[in-house]
C-alpha positions as CSV (number, residue, x, y, z in Angstrom):
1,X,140.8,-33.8,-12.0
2,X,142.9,-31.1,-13.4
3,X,142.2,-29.6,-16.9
4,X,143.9,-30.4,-20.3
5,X,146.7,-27.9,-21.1
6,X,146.7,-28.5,-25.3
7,X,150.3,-27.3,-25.2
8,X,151.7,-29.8,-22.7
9,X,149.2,-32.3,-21.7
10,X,150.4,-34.0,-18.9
11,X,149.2,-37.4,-17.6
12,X,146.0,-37.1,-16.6
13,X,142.7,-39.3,-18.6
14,X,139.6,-38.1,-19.2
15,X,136.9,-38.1,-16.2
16,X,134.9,-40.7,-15.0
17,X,131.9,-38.4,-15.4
18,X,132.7,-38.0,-19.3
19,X,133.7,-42.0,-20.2
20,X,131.1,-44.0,-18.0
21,X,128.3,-42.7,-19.5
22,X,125.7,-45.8,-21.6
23,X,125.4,-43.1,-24.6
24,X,129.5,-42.8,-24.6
25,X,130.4,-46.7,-23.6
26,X,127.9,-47.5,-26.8
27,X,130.4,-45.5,-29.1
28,X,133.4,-47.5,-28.5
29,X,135.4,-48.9,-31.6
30,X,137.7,-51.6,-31.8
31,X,141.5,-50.7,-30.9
32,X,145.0,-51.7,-30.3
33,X,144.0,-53.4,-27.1
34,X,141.3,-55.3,-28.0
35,X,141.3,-58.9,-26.9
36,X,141.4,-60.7,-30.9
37,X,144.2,-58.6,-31.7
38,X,146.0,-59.5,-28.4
39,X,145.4,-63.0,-28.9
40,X,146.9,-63.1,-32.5
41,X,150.1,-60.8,-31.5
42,X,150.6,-63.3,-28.8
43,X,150.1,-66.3,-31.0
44,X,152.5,-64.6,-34.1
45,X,154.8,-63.6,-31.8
46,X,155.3,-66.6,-29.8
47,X,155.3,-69.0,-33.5
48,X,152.3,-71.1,-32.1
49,X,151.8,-74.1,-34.8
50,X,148.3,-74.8,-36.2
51,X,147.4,-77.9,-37.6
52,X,144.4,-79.9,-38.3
53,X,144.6,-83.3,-36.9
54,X,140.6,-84.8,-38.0
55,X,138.6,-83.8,-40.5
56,X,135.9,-87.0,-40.8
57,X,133.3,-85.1,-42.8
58,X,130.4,-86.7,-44.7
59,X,129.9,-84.7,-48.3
60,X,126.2,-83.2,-46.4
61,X,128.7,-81.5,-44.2
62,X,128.2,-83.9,-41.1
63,X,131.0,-84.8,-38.9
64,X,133.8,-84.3,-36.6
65,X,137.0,-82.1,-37.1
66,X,139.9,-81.3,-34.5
67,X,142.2,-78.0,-35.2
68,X,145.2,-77.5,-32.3
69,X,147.0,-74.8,-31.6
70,X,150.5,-75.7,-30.2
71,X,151.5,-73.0,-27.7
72,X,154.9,-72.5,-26.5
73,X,153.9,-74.6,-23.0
74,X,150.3,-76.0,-23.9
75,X,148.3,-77.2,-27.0
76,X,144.5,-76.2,-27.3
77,X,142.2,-77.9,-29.7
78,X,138.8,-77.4,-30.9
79,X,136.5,-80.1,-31.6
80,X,133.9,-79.3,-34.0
81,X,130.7,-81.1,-34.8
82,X,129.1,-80.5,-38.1
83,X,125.7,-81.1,-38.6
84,X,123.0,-81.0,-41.4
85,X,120.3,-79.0,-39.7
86,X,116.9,-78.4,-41.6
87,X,116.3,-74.6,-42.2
88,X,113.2,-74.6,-39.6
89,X,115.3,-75.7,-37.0
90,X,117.7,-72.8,-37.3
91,X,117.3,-70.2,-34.9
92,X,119.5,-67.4,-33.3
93,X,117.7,-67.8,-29.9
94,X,118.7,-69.4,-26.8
95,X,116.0,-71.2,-26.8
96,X,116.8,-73.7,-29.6
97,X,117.8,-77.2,-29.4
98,X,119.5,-77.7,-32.4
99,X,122.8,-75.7,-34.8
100,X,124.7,-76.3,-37.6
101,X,127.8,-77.1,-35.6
102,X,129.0,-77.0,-31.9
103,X,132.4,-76.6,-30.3
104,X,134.5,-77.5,-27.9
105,X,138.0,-76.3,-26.6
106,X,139.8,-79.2,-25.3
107,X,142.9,-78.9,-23.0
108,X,145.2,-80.7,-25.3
109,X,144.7,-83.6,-27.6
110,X,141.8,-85.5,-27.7
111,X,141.8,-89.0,-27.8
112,X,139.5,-91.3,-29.6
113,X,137.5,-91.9,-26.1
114,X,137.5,-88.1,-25.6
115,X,136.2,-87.6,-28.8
116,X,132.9,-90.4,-28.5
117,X,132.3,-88.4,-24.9
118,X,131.9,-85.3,-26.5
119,X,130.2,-86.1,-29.7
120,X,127.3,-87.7,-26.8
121,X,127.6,-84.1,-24.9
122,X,128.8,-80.8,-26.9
123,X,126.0,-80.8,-29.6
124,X,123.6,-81.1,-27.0
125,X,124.9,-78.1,-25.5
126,X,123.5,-76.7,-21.9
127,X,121.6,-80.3,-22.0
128,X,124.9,-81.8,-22.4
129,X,127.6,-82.1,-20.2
130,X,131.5,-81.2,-20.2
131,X,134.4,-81.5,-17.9
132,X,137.4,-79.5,-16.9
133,X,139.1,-80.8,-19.9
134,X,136.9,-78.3,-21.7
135,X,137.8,-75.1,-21.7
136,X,134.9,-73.4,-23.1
137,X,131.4,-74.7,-25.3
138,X,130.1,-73.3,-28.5
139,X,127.3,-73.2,-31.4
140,X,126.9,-71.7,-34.6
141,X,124.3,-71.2,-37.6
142,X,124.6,-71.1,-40.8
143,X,124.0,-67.3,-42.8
144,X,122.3,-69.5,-45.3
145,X,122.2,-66.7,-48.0
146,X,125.9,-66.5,-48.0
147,X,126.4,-70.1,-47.5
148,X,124.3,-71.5,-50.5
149,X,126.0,-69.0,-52.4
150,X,129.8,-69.7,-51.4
151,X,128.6,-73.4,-51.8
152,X,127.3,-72.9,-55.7
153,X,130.1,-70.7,-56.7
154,X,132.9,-72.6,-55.7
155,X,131.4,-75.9,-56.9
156,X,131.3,-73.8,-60.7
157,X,134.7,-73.1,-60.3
158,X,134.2,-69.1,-59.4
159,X,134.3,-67.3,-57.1
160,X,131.6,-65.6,-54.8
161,X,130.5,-62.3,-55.0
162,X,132.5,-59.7,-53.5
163,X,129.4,-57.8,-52.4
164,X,127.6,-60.4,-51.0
165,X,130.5,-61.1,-49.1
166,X,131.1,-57.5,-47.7
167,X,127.2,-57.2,-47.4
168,X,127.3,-59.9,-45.0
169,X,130.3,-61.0,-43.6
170,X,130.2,-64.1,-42.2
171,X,129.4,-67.9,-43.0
172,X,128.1,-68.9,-39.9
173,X,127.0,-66.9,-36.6
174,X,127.5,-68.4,-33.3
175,X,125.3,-68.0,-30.6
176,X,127.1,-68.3,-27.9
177,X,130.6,-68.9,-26.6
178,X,130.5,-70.1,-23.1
179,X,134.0,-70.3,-21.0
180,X,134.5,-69.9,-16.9
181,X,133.3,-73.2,-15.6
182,X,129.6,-72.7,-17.4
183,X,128.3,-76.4,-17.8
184,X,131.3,-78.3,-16.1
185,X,134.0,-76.4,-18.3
186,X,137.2,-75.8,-16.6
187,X,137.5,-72.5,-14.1
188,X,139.4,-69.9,-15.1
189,X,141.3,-70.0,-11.7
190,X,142.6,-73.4,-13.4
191,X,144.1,-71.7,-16.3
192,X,144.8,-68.9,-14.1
193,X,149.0,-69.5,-14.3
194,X,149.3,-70.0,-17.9
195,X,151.0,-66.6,-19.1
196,X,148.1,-67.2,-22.5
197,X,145.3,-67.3,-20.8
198,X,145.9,-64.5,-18.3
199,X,144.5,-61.9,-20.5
200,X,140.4,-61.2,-20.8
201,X,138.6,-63.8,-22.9
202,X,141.6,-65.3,-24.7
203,X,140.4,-68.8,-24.5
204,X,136.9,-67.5,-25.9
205,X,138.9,-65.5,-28.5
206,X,140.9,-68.5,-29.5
207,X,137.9,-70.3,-29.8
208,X,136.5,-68.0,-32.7
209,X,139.9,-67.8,-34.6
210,X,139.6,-71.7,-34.5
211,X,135.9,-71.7,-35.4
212,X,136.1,-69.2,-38.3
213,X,139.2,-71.7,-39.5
214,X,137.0,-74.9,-39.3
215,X,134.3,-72.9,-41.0
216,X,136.3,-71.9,-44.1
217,X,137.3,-75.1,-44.5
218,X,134.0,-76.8,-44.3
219,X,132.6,-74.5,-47.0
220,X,135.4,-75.6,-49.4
221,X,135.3,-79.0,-48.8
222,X,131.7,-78.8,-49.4
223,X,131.9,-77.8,-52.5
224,X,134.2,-79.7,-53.9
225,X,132.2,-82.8,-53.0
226,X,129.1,-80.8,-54.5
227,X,131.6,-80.8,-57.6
228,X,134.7,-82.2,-57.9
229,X,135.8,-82.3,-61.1
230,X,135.3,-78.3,-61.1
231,X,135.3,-76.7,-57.6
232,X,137.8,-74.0,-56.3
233,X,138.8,-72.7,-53.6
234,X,138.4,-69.4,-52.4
235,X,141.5,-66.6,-53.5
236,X,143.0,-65.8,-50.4
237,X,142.3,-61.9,-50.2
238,X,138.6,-62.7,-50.4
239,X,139.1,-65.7,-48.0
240,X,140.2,-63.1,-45.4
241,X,136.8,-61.0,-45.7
242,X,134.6,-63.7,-44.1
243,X,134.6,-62.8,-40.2
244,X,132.6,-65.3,-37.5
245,X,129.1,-63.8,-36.6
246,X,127.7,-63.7,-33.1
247,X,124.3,-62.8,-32.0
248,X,124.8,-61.8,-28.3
249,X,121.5,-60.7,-26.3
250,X,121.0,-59.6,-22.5
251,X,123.1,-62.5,-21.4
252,X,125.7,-60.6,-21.8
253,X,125.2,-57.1,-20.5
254,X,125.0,-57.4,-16.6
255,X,129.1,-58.4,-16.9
256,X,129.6,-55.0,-16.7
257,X,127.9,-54.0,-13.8
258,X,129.2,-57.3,-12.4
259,X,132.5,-57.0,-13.0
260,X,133.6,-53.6,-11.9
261,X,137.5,-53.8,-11.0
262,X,137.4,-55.9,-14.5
263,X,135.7,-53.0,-16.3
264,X,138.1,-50.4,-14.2
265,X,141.7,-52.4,-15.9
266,X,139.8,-52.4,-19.4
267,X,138.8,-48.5,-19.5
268,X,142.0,-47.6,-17.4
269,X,144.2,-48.9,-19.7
270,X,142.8,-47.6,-22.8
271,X,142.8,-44.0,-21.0
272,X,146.6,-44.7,-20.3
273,X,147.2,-45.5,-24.1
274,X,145.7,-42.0,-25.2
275,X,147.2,-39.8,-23.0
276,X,150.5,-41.9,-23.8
277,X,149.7,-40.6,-27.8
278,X,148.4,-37.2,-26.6
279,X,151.8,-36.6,-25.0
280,X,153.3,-37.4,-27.8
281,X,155.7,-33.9,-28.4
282,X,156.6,-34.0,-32.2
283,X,155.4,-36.4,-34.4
284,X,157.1,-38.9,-37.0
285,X,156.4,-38.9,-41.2
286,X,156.0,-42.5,-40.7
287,X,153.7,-42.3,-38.1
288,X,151.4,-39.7,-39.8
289,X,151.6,-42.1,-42.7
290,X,150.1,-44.8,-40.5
291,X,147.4,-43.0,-39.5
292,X,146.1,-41.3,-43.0
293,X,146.1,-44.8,-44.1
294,X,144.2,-46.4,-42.0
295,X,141.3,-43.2,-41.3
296,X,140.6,-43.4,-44.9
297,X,140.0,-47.4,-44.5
298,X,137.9,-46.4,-41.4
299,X,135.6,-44.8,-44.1
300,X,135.5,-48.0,-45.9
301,X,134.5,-49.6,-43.1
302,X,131.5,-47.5,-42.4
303,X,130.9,-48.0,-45.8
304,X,130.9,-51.9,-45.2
305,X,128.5,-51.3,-42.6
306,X,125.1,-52.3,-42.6
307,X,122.1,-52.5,-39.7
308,X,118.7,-52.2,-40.1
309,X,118.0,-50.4,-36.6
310,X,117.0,-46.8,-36.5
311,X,119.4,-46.1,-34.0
312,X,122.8,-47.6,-35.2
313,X,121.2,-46.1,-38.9
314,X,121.5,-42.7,-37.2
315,X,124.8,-43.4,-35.5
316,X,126.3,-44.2,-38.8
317,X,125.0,-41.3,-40.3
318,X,126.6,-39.0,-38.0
319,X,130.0,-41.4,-38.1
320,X,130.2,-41.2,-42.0
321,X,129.8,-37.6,-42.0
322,X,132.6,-36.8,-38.7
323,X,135.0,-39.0,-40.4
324,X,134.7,-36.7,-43.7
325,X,135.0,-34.1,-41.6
326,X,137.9,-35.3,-39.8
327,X,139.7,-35.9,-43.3
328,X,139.1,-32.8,-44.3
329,X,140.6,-31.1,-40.8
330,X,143.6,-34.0,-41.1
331,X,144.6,-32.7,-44.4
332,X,145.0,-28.8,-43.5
333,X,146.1,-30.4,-39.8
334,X,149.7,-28.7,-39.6
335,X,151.3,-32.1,-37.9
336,X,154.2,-30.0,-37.0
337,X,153.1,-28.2,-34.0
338,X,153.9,-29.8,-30.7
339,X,151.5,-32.2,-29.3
340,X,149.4,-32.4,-32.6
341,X,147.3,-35.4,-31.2
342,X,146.3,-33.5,-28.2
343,X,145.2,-30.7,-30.1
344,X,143.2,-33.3,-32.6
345,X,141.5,-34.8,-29.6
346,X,140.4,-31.4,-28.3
347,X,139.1,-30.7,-31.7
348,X,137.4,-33.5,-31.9
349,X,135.3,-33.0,-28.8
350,X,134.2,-29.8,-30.3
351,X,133.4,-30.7,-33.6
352,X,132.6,-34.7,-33.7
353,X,129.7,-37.0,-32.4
354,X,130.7,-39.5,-29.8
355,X,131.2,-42.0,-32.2
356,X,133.9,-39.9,-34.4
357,X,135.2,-39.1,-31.4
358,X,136.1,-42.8,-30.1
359,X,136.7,-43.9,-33.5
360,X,139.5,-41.1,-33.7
361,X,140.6,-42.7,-30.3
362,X,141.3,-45.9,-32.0
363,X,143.1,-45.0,-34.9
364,X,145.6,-42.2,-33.2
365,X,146.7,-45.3,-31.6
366,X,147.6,-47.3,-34.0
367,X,151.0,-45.9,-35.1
368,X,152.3,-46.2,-31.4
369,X,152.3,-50.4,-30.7
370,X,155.3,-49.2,-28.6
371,X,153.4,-47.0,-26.4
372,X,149.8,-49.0,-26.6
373,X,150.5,-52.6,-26.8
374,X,152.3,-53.5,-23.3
375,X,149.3,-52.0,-21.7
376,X,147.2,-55.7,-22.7
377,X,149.1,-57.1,-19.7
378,X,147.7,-55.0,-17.5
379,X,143.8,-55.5,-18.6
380,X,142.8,-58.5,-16.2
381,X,141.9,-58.4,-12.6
382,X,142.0,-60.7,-9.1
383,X,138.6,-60.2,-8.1
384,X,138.9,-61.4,-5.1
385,X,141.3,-58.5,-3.8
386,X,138.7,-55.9,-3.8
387,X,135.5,-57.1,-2.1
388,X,135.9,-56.9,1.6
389,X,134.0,-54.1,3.4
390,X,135.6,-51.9,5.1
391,X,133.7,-51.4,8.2
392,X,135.7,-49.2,10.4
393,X,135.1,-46.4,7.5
394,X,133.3,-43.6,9.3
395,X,129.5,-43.0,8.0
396,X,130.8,-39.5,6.8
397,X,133.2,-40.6,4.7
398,X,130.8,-43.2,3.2
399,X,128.5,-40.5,2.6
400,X,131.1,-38.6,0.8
401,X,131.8,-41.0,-1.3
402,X,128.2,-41.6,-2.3
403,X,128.2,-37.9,-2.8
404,X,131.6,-37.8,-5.0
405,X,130.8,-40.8,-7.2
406,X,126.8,-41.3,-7.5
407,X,125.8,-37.4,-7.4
408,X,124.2,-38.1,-11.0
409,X,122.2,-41.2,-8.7
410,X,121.3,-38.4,-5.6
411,X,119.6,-36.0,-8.5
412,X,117.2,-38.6,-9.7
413,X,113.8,-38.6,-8.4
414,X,113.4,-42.1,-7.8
415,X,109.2,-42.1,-7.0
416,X,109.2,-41.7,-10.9
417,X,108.2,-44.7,-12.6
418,X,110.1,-44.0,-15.5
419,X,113.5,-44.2,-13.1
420,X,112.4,-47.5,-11.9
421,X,110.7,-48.8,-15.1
422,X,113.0,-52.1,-15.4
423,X,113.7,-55.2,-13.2
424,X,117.4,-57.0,-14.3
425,X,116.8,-61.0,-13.3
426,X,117.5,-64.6,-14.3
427,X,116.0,-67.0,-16.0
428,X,114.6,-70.1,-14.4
429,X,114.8,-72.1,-17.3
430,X,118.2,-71.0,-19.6
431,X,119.9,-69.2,-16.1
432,X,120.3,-66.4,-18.2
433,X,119.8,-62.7,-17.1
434,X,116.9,-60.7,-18.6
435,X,115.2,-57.0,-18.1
436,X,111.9,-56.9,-17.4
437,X,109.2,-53.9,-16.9
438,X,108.7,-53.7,-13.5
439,X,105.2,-52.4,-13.6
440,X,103.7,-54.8,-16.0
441,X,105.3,-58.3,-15.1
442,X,105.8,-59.6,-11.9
443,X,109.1,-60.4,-11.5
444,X,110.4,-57.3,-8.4
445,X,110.7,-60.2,-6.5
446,X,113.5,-61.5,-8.3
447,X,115.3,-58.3,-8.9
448,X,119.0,-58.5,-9.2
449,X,121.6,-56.1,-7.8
450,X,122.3,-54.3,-10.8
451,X,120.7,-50.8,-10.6
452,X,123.7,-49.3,-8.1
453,X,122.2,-45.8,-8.4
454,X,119.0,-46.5,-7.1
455,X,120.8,-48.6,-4.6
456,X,123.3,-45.8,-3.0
457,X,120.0,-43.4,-3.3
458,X,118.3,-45.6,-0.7
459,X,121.4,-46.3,1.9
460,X,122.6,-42.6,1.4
461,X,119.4,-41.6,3.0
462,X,119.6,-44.7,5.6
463,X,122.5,-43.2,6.4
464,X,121.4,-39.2,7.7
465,X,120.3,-41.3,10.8
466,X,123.9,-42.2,11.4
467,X,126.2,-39.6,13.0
468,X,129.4,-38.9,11.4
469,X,131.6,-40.9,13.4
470,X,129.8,-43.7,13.7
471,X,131.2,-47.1,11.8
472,X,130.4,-48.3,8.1
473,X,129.9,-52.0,10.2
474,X,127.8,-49.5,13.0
475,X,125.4,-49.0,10.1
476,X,125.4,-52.3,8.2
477,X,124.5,-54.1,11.3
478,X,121.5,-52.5,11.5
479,X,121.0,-52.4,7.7
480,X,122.6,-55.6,6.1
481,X,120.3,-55.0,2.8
482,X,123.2,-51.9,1.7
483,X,125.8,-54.6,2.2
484,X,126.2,-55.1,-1.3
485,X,126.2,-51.0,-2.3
486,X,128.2,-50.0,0.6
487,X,131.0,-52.5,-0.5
488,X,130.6,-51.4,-4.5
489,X,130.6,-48.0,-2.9
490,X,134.4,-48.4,-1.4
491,X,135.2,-50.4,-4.6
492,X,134.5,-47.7,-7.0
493,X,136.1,-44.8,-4.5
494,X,139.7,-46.9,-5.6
495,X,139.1,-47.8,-9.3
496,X,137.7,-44.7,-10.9
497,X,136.1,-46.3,-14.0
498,X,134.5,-49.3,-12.3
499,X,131.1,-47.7,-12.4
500,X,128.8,-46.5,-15.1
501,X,127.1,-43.6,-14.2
502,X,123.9,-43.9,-15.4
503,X,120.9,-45.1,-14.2
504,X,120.7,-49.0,-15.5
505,X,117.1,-49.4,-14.6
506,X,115.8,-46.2,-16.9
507,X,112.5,-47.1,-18.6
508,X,115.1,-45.0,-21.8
509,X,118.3,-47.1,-21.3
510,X,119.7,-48.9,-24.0
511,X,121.3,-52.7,-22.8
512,X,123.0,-52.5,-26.7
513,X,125.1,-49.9,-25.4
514,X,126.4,-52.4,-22.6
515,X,126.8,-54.9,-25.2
516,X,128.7,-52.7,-27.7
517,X,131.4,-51.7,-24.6
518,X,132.0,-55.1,-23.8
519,X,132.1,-56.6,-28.0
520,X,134.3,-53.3,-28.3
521,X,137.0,-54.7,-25.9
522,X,136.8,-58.2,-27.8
523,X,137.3,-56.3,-31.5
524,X,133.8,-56.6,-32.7
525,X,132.9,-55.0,-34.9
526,X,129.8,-54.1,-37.6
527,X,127.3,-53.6,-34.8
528,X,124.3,-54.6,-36.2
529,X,121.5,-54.1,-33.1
530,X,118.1,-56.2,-34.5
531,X,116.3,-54.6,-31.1
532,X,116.9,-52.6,-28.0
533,X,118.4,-55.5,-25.9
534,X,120.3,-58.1,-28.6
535,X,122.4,-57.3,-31.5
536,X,124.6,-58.8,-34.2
537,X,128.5,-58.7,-34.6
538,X,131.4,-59.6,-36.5
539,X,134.4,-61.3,-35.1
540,X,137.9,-61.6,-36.8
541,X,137.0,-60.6,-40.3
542,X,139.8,-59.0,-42.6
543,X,142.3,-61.6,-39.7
544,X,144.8,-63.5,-41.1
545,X,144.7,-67.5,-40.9
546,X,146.6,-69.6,-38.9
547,X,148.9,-70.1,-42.5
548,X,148.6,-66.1,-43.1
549,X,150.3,-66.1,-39.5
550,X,153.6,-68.2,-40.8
551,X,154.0,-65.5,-43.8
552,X,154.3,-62.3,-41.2
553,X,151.5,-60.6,-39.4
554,X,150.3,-56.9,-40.3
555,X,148.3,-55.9,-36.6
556,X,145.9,-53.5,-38.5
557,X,143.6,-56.0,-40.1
558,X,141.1,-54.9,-38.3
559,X,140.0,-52.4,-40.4
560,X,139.0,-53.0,-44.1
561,X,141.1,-52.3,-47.3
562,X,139.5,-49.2,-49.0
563,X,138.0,-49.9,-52.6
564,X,140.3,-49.1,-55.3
565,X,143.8,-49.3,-52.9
């Protein structure tokens, strides 16, 4: 890796060392290449219709409601289920039984027969059962503060408070959004050829545009059977402020260790975006516009942001104050040098916290959908390409690579408990990974394969029995248990940002930073962690809606209008 020259940057990314660190991967902000702001390019671009083909809905809010989305090649159609639920049944946690509504993707239109199968199966969720006609199953609560309140105002005839509405964000929170064969739902290998489903997540993604849709239109219609001699419905600006929460927990976190050429294509191709802006030579009036703009609506969005975690409290403390201090440096910034955004990014690696620094990432990108936005295509991965040992790899070179790539692994004293203090494993009853303390609960027995440092420590000294020339397959004969590291060890030696290089398995490691890399990619955003290992998000909010789409589509929704603009 060769070093930065401010005056000509050249195309090189930042190191692996520097990026795939938990403390920098729990910084990440939303940015041009995030999967909800693929999905609605794609679907603007591309005129996809929307339209709303059920909507049997009693006036408690019980029912069944159909929204499609007519591709170019293929329609997709969620079926919702609306139920009544009694508060002491509503829960954020896996465990419950019960939700306010549950969802379906279908693979087309349903039918009336399609319909009575699913009401008997989707609101029953993982009891329930779903076919490949299903593309992915879903459940969501109501925020019953915000609800009761949308529900009352509207039926008066006025409109919510503003407040409320920033201070929360969302009418309902789902849960979970399952896709990839989970419960009977299709495979992604079956949707694998349709050019709209190739990028990560967009079926999930299409999902909660469709959800947020159904939801907004639910509220309404409550209200005006609440009152309809006097309801209204929401003004569209405010309409657009309502996002779809999620509450996402451990579930998600081992993806990332589990998924590494994945992770590699995600991380690669934001790297590629900024060193595309950082070798920008001269910029553009226009584009310096862009970005003033939308920095000083990043500060409104911190200012939108609330959490009650000590941590993300702190975090926002030091983001508030590096994006005043960035505004300060962007206004005496003399834009006219060449390579300005090179010399910003530097600057900001002296002078911001981790979180000013990626959230300056973001929004240098934004004037260039040019130079950023192609790079989407290039975010999934075939899997299957990059898993088979090499065995006729001599054991030096398998040593050097352990050396090259897990040298923060080879300086941890592994005896410690404290580097061994956690067990990842699954779930009997929800088939759900968890963390667990090794040393209090016994559970070792179950451990999982996600700790790759301690993993390469132990075959790295397996392997100072081994002479140099003798065979990777030599070796794993005799010691089949490295298999798994010795293959993840020639897997990351090709995709430079497939591994995190951190210890996963640290009694002091934070799963919400897993989370917030992975809801970064989606374009979460308001991370909102209510523990160590499960957090809250928002999804979509300040996105047009399907109608908004018809009318022209601005791509930088995802970040709030400032207050008095």
């Amino acid at each position: 890796m060769i070093a930065l020259n401010a005056q000509e940057p050249g195309k090189v990314y930042r190191s692996p060392q520097k990026i795939m660190t938990l403390s920098r991967m729990g910084s990440f902000h939303q940015n041009r290449l995030s999967f909800m702001r693929t999905l609605l390019r794609r679907v603007h671009d591309q005129k996809w219709d929307f339209k709303k083909t059920r909507f049997e809905i009693d006036a408690k809010g019980v029912g069944v409601a159909v929204y499609s989305a007519v591709g170019p090649q293929n329609t997709y159609s969620l079926v919702a289920f609306a139920n009544d639920l009694p508060p002491e049944k509503r829960s954020d946690r896996v465990i419950a039984t019960e939700w306010d509504a549950t969802f379906t993707l279908f693979d087309g239109v349903p039918s009336d027969t399609d319909i009575e199968r699913l009401r008997n199966n989707v609101p029953l969720q993982e009891s329930g059962r779903v076919t490949e006609s299903e593309l992915s199953l879903s459940r969501a609560n109501r925020s019953v503060r915000l609800w009761d309140h949308v529900v009352n105002a509207l039926a008066k005839g006025v409109q919510p408070d503003t407040t409320l509405v920033n201070n929360v964000g969302y009418l309902m929170r789902t849960t979970a959004v399952y896709g990839s064969g989970k419960f009977g739902a299709a495979d992604r290998e079956i949707l694998s050829d349709r050019s709209e489903c190739r990028g990560p997540f967009q079926i999930e993604m299409l999902t909660v545009f469709l959800i947020r849709t159904f939801v907004m239109d639910l509220v309404e219609y409550i209200a005006k059977m609440k009152s309809p001699k006097t309801a209204v419905r929401i003004e569209p600006d405010l309409r657009r402020r309502f996002g779809i929460g999620n509450s996402t927990g451990l579930g998600m976190a081992p993806f990332l260790m589990n998924h590494p050429m994945l992770i590699n294509n995600w991380i690669l191709a934001k790297e590629e975006a900024l060193s595309r802006v950082r070798n920008v030579e001269f910029v553009a009036v226009d584009e310096i516009k862009v970005f003033k703009g939308l920095l000083h609506r990043a500060v409104q969005n911190v200012n939108d942001w609330h959490t009650v975690h000590p941590v993300q409290l702190e975090k926002l403390a030091y983001l508030k104050n590096d994006l005043e201090f960035l505004c300060r440096q962007v206004e005496k910034f003399d834009f006219s040098d060449a390579y300005p955004w090179d010399k910003l990014q530097v600057w900001s690696e002296e002078n911001l916290s981790l979180e000013g620094q990626e959230q300056l990432i973001s929004l240098m990108m934004e004037p260039y959908p040019d130079l950023v936005d192609g790079l989407a295509h290039c975010m999934d991965a075939n899997e299957d390409k990059g898993f088979r040992i090499d065995g006729t790899m001599p054991v030096f070179k398998l040593r050097l690579l352990c050396e090259d790539i897990y040298n923060w692994a080879l300086k941890i004293d592994w005896s410690k408990k404290g580097a061994n203090a956690r067990v990842w494993y699954v779930s009997e009853e929800k088939l759900e990974p968890r963390l667990g303390e090794r040393f209090s609960e016994d559970i070792e027995d179950y451990e999982q394969p996600l700790q790759p440092g301690r993993d390469v420590s132990r075959m790295y000294h397996d392997l100072r029995d081994y002479s140099d020339e003798q065979t990777t397959a030599t070796f794993l004969l005799a010691k089949p248990e490295h298999r798994h590291i010795a293959r993840r060890c020639q897997l990351a030696a090709k995709f430079q940002f497939a591994e995190i290089r951190e210890n996963t398995i640290d009694s002091k490691m934070m799963p919400i930073d897993l989370l917030r890399a992975k809801l970064s990619f989606f374009g979460a955003g308001h991370f909102d962690p209510r523990s160590d290992r499960w957090l809250r998000i928002n999804m979509f909010q300040g996105a047009p809606f399907p109608t908004d789409l018809k009318e022209g589509y601005r791509d930088d929704w995802a970040y709030p209008v400032a207050e008095g603009h």
